[in-house]
C-alpha atoms as a printed R data frame, in Angstrom:
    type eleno elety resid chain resno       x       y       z
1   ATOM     1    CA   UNK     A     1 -11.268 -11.658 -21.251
2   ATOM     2    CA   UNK     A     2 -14.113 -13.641 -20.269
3   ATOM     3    CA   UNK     A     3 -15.199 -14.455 -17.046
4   ATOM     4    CA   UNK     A     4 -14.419 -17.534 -15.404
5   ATOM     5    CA   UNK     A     5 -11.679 -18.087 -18.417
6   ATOM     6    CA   UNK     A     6  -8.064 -18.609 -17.320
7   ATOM     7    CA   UNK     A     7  -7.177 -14.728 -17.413
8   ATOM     8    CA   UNK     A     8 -10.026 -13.536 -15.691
9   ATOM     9    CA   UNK     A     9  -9.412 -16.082 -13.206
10  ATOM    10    CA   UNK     A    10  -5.884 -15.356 -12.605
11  ATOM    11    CA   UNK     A    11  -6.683 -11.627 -12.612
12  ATOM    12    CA   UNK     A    12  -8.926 -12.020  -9.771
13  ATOM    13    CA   UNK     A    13  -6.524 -14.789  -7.901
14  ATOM    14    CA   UNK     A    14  -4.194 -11.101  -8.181
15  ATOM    15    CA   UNK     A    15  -6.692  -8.813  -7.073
16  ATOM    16    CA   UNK     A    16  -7.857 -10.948  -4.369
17  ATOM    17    CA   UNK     A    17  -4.161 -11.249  -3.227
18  ATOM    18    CA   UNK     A    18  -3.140  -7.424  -3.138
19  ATOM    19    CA   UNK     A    19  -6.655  -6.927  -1.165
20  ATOM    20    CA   UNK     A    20  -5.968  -9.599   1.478
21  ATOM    21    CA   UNK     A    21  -2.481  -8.477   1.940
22  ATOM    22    CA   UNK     A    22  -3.731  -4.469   2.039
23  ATOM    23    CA   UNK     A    23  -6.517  -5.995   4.506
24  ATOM    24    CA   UNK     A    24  -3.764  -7.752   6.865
25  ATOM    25    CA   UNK     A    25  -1.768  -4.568   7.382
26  ATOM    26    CA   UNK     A    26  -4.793  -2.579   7.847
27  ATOM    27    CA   UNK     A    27  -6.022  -4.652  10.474
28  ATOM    28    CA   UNK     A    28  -3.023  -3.894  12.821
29  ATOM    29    CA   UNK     A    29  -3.619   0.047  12.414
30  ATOM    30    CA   UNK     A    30  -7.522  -0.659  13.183
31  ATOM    31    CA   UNK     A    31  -6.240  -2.127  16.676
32  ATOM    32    CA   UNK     A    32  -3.633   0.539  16.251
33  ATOM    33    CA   UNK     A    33  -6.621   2.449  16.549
34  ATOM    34    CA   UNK     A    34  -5.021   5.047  13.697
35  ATOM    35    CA   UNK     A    35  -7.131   6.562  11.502
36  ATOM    36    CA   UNK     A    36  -6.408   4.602   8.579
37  ATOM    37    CA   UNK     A    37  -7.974   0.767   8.574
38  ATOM    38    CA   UNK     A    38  -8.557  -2.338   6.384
39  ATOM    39    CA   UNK     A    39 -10.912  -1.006   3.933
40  ATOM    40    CA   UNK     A    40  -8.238   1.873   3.260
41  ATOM    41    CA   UNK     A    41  -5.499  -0.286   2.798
42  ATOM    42    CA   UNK     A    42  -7.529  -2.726   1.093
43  ATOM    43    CA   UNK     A    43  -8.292  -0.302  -1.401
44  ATOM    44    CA   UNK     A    44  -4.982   0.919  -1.985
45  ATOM    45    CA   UNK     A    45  -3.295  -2.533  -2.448
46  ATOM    46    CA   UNK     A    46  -5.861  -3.525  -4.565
47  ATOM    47    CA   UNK     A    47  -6.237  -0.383  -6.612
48  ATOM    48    CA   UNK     A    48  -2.236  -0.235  -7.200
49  ATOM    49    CA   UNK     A    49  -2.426  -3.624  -8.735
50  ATOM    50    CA   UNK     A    50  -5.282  -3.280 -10.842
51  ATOM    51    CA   UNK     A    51  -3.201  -0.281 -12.490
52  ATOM    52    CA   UNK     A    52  -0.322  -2.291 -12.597
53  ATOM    53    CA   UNK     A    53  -1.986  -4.890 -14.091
54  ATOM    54    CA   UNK     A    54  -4.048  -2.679 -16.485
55  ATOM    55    CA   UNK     A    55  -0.794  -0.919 -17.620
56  ATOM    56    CA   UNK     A    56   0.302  -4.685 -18.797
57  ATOM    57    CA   UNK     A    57  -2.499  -5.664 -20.643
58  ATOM    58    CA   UNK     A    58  -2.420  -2.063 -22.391
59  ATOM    59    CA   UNK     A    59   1.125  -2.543 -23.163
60  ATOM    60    CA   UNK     A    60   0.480  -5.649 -24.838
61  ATOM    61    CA   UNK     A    61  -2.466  -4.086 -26.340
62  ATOM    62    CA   UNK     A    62  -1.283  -0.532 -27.693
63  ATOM    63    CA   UNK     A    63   2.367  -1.608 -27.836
64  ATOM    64    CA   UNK     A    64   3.684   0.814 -30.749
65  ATOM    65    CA   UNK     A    65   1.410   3.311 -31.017
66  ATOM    66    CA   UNK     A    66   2.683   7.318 -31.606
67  ATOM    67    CA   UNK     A    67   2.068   8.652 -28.676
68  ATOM    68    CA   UNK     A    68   0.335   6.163 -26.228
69  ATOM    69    CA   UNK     A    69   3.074   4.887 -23.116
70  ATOM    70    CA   UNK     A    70   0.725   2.622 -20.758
71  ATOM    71    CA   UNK     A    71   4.085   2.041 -18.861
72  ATOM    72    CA   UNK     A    72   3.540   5.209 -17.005
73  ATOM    73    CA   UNK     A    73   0.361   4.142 -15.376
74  ATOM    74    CA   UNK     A    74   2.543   2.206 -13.199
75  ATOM    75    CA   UNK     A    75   4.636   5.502 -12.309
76  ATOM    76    CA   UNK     A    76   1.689   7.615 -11.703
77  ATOM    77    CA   UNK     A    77   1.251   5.348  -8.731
78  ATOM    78    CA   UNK     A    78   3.560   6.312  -6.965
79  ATOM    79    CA   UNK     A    79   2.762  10.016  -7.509
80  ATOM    80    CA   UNK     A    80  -0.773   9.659  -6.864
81  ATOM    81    CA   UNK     A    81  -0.451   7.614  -3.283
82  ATOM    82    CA   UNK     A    82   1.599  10.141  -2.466
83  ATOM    83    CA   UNK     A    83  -1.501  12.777  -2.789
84  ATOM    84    CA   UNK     A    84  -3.373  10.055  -0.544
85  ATOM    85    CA   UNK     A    85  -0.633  10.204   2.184
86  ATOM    86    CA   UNK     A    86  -0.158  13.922   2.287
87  ATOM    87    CA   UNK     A    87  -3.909  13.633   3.217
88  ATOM    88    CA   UNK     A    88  -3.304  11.528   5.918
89  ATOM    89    CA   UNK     A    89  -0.979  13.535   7.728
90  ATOM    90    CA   UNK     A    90  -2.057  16.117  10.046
91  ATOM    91    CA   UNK     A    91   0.015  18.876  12.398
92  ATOM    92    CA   UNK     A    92  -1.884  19.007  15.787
93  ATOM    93    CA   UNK     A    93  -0.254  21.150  18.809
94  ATOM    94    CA   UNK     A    94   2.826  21.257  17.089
95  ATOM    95    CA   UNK     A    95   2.776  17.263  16.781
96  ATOM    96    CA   UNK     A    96   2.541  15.253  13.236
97  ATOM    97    CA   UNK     A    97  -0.095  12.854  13.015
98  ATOM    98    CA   UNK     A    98  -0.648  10.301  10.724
99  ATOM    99    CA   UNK     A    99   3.133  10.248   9.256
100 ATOM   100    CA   UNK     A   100   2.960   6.272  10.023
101 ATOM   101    CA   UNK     A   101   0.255   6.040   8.150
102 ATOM   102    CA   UNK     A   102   1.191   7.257   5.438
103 ATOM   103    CA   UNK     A   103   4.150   5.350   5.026
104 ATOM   104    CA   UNK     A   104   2.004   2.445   5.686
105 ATOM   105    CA   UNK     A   105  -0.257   3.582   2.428
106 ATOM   106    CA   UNK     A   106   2.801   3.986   0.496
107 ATOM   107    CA   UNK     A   107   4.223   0.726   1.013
108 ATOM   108    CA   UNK     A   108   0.648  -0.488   0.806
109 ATOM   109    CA   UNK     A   109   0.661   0.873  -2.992
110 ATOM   110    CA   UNK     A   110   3.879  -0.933  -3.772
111 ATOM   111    CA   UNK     A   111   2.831  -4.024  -2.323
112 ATOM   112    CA   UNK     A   112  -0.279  -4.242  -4.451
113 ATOM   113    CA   UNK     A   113   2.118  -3.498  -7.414
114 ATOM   114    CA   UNK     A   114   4.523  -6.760  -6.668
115 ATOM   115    CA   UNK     A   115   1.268  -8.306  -6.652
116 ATOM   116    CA   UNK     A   116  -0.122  -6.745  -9.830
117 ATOM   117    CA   UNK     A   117   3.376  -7.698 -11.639
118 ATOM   118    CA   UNK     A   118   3.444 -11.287 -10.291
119 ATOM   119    CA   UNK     A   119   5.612 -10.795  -7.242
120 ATOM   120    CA   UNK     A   120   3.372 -12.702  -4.969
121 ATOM   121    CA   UNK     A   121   6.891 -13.628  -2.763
122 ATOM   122    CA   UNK     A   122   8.045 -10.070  -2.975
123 ATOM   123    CA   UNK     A   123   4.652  -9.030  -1.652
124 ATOM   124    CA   UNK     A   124   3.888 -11.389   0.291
125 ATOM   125    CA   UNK     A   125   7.349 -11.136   2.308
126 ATOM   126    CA   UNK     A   126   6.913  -6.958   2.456
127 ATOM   127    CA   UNK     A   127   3.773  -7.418   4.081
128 ATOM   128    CA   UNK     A   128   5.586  -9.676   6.615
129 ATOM   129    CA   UNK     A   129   7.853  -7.101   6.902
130 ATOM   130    CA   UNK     A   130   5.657  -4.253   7.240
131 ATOM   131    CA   UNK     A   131   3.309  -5.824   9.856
132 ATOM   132    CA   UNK     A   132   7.180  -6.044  12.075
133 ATOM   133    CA   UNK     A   133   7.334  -2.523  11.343
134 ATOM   134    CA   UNK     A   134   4.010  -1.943  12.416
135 ATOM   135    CA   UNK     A   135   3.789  -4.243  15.349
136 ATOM   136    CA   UNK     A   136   7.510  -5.276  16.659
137 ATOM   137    CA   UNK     A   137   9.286  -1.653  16.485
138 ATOM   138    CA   UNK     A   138   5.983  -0.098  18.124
139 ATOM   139    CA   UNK     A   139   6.692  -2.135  21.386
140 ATOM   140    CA   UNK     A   140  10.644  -1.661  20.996
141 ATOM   141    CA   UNK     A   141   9.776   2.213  20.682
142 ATOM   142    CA   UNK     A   142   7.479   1.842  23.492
143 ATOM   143    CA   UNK     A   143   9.492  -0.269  25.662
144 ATOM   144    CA   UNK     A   144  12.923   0.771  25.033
145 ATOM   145    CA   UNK     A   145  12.297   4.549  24.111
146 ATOM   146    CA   UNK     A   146   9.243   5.191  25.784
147 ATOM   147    CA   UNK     A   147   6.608   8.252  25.712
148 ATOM   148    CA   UNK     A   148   9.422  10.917  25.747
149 ATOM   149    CA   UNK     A   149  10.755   9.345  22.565
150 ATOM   150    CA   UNK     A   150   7.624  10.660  20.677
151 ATOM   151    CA   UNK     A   151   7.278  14.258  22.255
152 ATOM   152    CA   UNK     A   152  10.953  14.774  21.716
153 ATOM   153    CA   UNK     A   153  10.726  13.868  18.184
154 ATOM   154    CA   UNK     A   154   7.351  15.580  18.070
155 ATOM   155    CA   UNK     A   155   5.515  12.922  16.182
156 ATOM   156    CA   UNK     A   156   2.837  11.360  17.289
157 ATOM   157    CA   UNK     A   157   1.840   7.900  14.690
């Protein structure tokens, strides 16, 4: 793949994608003020499709060979954000912590994957979604449910 060729450039136009999207739902836990922001996400999205997009091209590639299943690189993901997450999530005076944002990373993942397998709608509508998530429900829970909702569930994020 050379750069500047049609693949490269598409590959990027990906990349580039799952980062901004990442980025966008990032953003809201920055002014969240969680401890999880844009670069994080960014990363994630944008590291989940360039395994999902590596695990293509190696399919193509390796297709065949005894022994050799780049298929799974796309599985691992999901194992391997979850790793990321656990780290996230913290028990402070009997209170979890960071359980939000953790979900947030692990839809985060799979959003960079729709993105990585050509699913720009399907990503870009689960980011829509997520953001609603982030942004709508907090002001329902807030609103609606109030403070005691969160010590009487015990969760903090």
């Amino acid at each position: 793949m050379y750069i500047f060729s049609n693949d490269f450039l598409q590959v990027f136009g990906q990349l580039s994608l799952a980062m901004f999207l990442g980025a966008l739902i990032g953003a809201e836990r920055r002014l969240a003020h969680k401890m999880a922001g844009m670069r994080t996400f960014a990363l994630v999205s944008l590291g989940a499709a360039l395994f999902t997009i590596i695990s293509q091209i190696a399919f193509a590639e390796f297709s065949g060979k005894a022994g050799f299943d780049p298929s799974r690189i796309a599985s691992q993901i999901v194992v391997g954000i979850g790793f990321l997450g656990a780290g996230a999530i913290m028990l402070q005076e009997s209170k979890i912590r960071g359980l939000t944002t953790a979900a947030g990373l692990w839809v985060t993942a799979a959003i960079g994957m729709s993105v990585g397998y050509k699913m720009f709608t399907v990503a870009i509508a689960a980011t829509f979604l997520t953001l609603i998530i982030f942004v709508c429900l907090w002001i329902i829970e807030k609103k609606f449910i109030g403070e005691n909702a969160k010590s009487w569930h015990g969760e903090s994020d």
